[in-house]
ROMAR-674644 format. One record per atom (N, C-alpha, C): residue number from 0; residue in three letters; atom name; x, z, y. Coordinates in Angstrom, 1 decimal. Layout:
N
NUM; Ala; CA; X; Z; Y .
...
This chain:
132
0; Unk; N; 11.5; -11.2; -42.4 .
0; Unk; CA; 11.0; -12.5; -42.4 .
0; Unk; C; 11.0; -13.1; -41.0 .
1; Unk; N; 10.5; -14.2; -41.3 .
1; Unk; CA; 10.6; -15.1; -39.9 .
1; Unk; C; 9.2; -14.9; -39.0 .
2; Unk; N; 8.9; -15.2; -37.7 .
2; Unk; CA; 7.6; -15.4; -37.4 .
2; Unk; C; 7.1; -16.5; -37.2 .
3; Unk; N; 5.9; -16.6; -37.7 .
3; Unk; CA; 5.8; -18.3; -37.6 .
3; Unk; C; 5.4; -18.7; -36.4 .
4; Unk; N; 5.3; -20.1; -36.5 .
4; Unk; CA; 5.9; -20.9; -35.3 .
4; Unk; C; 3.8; -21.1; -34.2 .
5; Unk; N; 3.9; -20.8; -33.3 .
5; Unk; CA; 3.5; -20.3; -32.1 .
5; Unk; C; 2.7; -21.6; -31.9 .
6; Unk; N; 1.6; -21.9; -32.2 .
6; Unk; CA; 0.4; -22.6; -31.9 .
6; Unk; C; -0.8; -22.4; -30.8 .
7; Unk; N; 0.0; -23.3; -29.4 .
7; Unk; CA; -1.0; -22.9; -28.4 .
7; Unk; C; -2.7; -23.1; -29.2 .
8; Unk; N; -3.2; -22.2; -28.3 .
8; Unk; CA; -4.8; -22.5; -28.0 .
8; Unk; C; -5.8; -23.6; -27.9 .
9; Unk; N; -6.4; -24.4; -27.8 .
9; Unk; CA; -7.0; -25.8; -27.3 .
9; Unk; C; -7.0; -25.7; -26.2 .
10; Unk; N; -8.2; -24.7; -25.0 .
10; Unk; CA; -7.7; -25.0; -24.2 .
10; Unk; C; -7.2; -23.5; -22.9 .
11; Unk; N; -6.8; -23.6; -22.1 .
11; Unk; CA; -5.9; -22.6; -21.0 .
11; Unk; C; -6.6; -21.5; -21.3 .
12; Unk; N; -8.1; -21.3; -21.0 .
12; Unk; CA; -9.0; -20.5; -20.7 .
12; Unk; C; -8.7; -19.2; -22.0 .
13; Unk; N; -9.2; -20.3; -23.7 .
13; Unk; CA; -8.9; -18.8; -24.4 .
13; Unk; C; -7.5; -18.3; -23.9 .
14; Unk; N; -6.2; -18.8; -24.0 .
14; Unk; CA; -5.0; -18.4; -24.5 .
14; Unk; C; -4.7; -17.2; -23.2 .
15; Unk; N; -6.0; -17.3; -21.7 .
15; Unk; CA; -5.5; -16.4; -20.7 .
15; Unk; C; -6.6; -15.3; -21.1 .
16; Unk; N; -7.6; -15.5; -21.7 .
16; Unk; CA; -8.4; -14.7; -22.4 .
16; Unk; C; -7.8; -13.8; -23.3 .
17; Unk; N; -7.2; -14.2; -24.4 .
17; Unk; CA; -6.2; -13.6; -25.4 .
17; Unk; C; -5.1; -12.7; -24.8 .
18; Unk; N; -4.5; -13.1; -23.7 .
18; Unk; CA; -3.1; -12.6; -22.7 .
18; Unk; C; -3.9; -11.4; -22.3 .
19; Unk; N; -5.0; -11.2; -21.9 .
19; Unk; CA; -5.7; -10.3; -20.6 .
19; Unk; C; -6.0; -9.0; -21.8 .
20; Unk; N; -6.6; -9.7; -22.8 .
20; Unk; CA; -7.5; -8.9; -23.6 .
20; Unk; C; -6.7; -7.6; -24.3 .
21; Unk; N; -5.1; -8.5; -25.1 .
21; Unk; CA; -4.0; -7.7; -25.5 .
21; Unk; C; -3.2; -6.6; -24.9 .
22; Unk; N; -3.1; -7.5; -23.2 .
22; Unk; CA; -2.7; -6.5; -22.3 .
22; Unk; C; -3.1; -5.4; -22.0 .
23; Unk; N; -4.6; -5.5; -21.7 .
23; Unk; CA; -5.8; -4.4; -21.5 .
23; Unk; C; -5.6; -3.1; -22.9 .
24; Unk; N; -5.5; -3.9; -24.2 .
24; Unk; CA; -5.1; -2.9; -24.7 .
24; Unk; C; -4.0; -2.7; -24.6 .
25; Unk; N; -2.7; -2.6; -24.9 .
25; Unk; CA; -1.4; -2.5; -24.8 .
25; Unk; C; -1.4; -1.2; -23.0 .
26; Unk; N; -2.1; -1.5; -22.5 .
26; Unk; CA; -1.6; -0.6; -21.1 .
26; Unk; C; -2.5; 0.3; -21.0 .
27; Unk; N; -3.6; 0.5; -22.0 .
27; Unk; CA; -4.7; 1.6; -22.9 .
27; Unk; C; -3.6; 2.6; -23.3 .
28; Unk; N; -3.2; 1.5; -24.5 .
28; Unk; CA; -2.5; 2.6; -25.1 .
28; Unk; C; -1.6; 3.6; -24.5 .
29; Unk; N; -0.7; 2.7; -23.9 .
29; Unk; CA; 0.5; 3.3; -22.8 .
29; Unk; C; 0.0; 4.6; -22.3 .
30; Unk; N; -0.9; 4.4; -21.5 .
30; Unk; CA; -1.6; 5.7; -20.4 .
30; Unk; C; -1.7; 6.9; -21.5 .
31; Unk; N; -2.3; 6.6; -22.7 .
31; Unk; CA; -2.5; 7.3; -23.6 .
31; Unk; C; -1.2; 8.2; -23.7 .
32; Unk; N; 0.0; 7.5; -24.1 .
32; Unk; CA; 0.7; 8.4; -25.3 .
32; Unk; C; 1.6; 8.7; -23.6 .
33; Unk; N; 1.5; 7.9; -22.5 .
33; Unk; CA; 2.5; 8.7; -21.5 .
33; Unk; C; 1.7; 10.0; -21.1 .
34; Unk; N; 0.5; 9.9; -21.2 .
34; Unk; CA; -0.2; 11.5; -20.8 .
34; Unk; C; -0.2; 12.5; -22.0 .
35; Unk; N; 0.1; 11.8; -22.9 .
35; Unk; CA; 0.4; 12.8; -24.0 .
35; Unk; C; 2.0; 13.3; -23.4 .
36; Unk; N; 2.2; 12.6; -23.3 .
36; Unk; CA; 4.3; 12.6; -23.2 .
36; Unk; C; 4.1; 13.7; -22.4 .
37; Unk; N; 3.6; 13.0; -21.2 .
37; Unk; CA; 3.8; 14.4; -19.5 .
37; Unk; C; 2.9; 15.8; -20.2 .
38; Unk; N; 1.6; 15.9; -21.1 .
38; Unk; CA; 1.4; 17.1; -21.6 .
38; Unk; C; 2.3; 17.8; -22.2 .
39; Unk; N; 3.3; 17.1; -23.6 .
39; Unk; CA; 3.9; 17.7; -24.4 .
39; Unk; C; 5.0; 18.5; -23.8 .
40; Unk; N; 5.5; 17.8; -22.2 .
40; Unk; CA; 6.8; 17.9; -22.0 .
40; Unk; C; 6.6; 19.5; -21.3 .
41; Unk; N; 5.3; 19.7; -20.7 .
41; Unk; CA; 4.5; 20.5; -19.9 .
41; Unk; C; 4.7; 21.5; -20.6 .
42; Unk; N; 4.2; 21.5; -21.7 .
42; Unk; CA; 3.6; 22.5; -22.8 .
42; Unk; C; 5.3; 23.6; -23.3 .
43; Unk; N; 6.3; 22.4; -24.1 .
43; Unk; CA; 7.7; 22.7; -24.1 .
43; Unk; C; 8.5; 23.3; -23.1 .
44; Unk; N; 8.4; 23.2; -21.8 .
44; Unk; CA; 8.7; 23.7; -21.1 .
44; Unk; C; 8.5; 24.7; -20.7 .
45; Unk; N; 7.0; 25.1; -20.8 .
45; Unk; CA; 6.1; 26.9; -20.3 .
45; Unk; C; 6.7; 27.5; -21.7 .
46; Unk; N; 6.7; 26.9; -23.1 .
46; Unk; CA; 7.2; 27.8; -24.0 .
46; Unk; C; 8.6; 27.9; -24.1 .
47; Unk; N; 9.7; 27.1; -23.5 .
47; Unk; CA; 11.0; 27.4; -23.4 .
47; Unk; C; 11.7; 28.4; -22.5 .
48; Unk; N; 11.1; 28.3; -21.0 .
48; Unk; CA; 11.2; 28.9; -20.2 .
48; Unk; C; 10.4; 30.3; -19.9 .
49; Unk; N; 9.2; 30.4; -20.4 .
49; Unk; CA; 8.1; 31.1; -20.4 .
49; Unk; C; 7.2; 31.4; -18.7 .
50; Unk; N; 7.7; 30.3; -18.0 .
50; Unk; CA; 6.9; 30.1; -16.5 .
50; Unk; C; 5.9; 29.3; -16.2 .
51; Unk; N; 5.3; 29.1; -16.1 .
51; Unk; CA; 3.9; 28.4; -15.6 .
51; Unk; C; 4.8; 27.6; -15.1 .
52; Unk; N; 4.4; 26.1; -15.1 .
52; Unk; CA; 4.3; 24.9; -14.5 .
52; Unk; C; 4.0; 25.2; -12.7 .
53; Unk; N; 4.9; 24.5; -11.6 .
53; Unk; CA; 4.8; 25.0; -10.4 .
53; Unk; C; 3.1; 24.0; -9.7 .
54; Unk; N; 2.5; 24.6; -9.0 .
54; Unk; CA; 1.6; 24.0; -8.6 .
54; Unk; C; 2.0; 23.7; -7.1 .
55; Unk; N; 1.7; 22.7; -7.1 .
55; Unk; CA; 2.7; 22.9; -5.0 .
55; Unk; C; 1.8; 21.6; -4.7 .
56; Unk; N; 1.3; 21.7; -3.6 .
56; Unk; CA; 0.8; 21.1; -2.5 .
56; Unk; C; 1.4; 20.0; -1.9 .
57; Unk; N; 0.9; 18.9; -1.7 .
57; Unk; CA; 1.8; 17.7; -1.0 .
57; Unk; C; 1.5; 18.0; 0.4 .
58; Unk; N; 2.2; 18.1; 1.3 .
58; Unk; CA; 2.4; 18.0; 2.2 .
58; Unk; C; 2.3; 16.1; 3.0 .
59; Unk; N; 1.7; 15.7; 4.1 .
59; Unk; CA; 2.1; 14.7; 4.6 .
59; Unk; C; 2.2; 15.0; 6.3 .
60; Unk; N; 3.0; 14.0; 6.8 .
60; Unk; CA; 3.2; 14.1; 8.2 .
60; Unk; C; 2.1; 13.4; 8.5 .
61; Unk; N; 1.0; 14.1; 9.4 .
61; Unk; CA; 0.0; 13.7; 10.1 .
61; Unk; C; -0.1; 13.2; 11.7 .
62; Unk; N; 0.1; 11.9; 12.3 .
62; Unk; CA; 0.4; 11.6; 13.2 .
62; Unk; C; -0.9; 11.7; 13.9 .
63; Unk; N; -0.9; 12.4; 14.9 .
63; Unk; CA; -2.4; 12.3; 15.2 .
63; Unk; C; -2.5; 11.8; 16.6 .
64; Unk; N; -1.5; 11.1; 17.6 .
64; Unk; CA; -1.1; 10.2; 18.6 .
64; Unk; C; -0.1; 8.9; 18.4 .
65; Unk; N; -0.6; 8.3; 18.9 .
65; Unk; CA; 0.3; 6.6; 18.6 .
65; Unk; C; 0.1; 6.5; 20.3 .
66; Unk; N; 1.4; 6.5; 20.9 .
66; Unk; CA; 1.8; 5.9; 22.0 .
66; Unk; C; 2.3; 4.6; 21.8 .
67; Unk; N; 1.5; 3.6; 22.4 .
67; Unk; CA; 2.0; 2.1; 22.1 .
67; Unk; C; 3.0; 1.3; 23.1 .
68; Unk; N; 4.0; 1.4; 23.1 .
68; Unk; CA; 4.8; 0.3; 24.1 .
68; Unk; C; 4.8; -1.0; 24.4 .
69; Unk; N; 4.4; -1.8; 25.2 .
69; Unk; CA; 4.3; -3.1; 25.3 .
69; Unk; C; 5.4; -4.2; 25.3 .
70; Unk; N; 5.8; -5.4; 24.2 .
70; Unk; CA; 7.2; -5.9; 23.9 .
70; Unk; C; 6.6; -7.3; 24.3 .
71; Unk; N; 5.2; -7.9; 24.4 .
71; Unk; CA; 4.8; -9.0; 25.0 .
71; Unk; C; 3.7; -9.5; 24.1 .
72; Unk; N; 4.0; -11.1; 24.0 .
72; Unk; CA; 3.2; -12.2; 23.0 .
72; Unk; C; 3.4; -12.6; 21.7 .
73; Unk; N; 3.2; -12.5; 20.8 .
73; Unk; CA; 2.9; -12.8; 19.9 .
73; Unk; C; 3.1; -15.3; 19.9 .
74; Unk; N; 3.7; -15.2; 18.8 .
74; Unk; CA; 3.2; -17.2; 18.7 .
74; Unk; C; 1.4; -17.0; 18.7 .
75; Unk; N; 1.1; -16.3; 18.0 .
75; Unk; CA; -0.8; -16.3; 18.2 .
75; Unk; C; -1.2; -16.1; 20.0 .
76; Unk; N; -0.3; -15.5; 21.1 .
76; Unk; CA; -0.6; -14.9; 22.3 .
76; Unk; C; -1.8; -13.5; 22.3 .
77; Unk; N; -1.3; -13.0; 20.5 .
77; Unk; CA; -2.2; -11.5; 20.9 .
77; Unk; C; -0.4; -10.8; 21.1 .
78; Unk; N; -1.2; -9.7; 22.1 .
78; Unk; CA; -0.3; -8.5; 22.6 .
78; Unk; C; 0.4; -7.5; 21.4 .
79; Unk; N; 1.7; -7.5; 21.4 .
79; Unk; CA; 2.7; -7.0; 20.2 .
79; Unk; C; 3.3; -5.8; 21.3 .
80; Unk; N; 3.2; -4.1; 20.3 .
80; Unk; CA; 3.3; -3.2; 21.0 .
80; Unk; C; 4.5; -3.1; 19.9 .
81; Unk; N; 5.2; -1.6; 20.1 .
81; Unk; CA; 6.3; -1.0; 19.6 .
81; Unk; C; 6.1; 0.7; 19.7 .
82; Unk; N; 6.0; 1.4; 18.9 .
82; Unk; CA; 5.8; 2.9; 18.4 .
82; Unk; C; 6.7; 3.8; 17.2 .
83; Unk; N; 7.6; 4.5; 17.8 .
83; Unk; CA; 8.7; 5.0; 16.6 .
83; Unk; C; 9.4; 3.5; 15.9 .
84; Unk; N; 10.0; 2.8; 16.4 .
84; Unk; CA; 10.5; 1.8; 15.5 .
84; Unk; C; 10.1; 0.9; 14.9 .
85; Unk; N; 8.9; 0.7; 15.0 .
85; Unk; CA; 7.5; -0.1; 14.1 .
85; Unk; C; 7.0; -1.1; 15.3 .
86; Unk; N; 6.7; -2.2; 14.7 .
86; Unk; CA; 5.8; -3.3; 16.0 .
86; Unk; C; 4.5; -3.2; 15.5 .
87; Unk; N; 3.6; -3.5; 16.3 .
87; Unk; CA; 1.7; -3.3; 16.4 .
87; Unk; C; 1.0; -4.2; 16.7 .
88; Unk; N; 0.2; -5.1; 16.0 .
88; Unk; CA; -0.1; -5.7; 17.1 .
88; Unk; C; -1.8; -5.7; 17.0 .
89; Unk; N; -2.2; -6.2; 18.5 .
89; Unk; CA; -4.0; -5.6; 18.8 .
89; Unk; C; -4.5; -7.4; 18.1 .
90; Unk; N; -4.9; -7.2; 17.3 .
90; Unk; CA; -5.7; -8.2; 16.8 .
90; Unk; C; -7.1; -9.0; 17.1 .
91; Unk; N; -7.8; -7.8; 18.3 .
91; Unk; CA; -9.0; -8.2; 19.3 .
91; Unk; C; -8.8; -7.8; 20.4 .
92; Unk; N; -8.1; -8.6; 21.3 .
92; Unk; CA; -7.1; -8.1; 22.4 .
92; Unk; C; -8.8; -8.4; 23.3 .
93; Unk; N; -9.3; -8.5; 23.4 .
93; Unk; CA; -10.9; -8.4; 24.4 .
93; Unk; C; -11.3; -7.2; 25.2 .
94; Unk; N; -11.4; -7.6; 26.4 .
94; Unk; CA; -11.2; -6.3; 27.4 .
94; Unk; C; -12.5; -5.2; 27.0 .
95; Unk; N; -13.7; -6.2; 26.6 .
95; Unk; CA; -15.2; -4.8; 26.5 .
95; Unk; C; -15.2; -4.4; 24.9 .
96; Unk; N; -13.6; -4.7; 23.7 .
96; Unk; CA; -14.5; -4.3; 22.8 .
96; Unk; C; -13.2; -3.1; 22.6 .
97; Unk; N; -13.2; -2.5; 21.3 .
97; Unk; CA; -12.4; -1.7; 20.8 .
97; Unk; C; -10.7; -2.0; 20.3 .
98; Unk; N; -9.7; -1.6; 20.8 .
98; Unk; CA; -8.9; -2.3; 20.2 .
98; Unk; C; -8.7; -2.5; 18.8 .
99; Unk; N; -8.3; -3.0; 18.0 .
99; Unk; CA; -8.1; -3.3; 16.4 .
99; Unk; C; -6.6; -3.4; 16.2 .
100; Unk; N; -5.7; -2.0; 15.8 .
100; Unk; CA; -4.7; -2.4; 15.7 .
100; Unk; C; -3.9; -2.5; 14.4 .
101; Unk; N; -3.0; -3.3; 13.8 .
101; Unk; CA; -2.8; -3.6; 13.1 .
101; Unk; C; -1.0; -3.7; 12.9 .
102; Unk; N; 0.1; -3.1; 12.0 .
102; Unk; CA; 1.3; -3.3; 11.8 .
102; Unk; C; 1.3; -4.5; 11.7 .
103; Unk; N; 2.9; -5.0; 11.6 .
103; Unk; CA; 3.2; -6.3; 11.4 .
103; Unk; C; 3.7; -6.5; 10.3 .
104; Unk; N; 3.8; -7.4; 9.3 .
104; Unk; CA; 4.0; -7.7; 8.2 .
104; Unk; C; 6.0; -7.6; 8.3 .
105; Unk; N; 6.5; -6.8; 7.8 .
105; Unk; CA; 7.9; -7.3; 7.8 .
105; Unk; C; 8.8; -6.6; 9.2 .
106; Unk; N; 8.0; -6.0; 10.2 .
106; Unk; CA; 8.3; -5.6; 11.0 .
106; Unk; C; 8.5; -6.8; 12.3 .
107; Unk; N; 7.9; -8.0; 11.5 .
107; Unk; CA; 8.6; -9.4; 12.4 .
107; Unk; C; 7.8; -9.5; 13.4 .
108; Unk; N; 8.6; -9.5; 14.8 .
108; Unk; CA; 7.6; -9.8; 15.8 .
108; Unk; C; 6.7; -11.0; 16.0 .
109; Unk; N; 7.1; -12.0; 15.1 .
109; Unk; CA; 5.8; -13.5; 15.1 .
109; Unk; C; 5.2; -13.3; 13.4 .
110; Unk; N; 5.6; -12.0; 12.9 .
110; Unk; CA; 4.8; -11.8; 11.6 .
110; Unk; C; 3.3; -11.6; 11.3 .
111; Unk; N; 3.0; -11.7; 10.3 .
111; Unk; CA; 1.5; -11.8; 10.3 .
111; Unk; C; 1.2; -10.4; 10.4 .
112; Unk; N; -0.3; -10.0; 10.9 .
112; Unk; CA; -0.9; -8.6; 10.8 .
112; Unk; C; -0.8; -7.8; 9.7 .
113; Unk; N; -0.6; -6.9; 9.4 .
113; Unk; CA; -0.5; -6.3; 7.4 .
113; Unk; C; -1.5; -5.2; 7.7 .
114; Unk; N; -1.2; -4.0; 8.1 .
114; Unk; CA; -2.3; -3.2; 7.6 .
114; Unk; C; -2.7; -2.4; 8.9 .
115; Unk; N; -4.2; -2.0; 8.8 .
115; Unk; CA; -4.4; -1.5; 10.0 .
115; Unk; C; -4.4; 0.0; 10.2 .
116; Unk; N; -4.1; 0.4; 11.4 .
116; Unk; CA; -3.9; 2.1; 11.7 .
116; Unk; C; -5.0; 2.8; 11.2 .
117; Unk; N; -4.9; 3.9; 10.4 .
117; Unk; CA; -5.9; 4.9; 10.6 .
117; Unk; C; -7.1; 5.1; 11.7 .
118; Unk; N; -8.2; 5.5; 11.4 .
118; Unk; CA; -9.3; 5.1; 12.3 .
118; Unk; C; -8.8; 7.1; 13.3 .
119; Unk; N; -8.4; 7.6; 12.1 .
119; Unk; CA; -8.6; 9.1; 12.7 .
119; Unk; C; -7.3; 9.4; 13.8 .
120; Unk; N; -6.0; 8.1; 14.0 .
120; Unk; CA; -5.2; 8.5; 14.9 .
120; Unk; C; -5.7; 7.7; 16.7 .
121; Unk; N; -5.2; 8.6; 17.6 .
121; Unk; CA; -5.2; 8.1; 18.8 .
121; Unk; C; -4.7; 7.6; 19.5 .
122; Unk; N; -4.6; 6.5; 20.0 .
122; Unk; CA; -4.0; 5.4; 20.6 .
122; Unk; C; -3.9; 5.3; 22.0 .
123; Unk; N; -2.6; 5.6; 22.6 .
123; Unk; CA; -2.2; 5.7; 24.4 .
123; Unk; C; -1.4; 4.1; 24.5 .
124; Unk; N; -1.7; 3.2; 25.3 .
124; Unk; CA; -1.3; 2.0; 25.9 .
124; Unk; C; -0.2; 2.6; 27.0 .
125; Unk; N; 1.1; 2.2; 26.8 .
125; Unk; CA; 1.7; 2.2; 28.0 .
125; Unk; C; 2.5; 0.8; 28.0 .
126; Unk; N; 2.4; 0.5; 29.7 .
126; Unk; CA; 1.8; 1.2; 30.6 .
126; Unk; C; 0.0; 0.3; 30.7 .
127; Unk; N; -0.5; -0.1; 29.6 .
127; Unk; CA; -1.8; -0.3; 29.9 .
127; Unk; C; -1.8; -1.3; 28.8 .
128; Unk; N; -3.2; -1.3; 28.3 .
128; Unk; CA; -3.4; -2.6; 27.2 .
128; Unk; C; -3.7; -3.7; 27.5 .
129; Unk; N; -2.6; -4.5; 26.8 .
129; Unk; CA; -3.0; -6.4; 27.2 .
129; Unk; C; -4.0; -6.9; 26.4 .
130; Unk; N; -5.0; -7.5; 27.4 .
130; Unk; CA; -6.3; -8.0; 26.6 .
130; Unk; C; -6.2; -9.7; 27.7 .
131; Unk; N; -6.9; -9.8; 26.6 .
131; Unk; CA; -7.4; -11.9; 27.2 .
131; Unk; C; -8.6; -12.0; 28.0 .
């Protein structure tokens, strides 16, 4: 058969109500039967092969120094550093507070701030940090 023909809502609010509500379920389900999937595949595997599933540790590279190089001004005139190939820039360039450092969106040097460094890595200024 055919499906019949598609009669908006009265007004925006239900029909994004209706969109949100279906989706909510629809990506319920999903989670559902994909964690069934990754169990079954789990399960077939230990009885095909007869090995336990590997358990293994993620590993990450933990940077625990940020030497910052200085490349100048920013169009804002906050101070834009450079560290492994990455630009930085101090977003409270003020001499009595703490620096706030922050990547650049895009790597662009007049790009906006995007996310900020780890509070637990340590930060060396060479050859000294530009503040206002």
């Amino acid at each position: 058969g055919t499906l019949p023909p598609y009669n908006p809502p009265a007004s925006p609010k239900a029909d994004c109500g209706l969109r949100r509500d279906s989706a909510l379920r629809f990506l319920k389900m999903m989670t559902k039967h994909l964690t069934l999937y990754v169990h079954y595949a789990i399960i077939n595997n230990v009885k095909r092969t007869g090995r336990k599933p590997l358990k293994r540790k993620v590993g990450y590279y933990m940077m625990k120094k940020l030497v910052l190089v200085y490349k100048g001004r920013d169009s804002w005139s906050r101070p834009v550093y450079e560290a492994n190939g990455r630009l930085y820039v101090d977003v409270n360039p003020v001499k009595d507070k703490a620096a706030c450092i922050c990547t650049k969106y895009q790597n662009d040097f007049d790009g906006e701030p995007d996310c900020h460094i780890r509070s637990d890595i340590e930060i060396e200024f060479s050859p000294c940090r530009d503040t206002w």
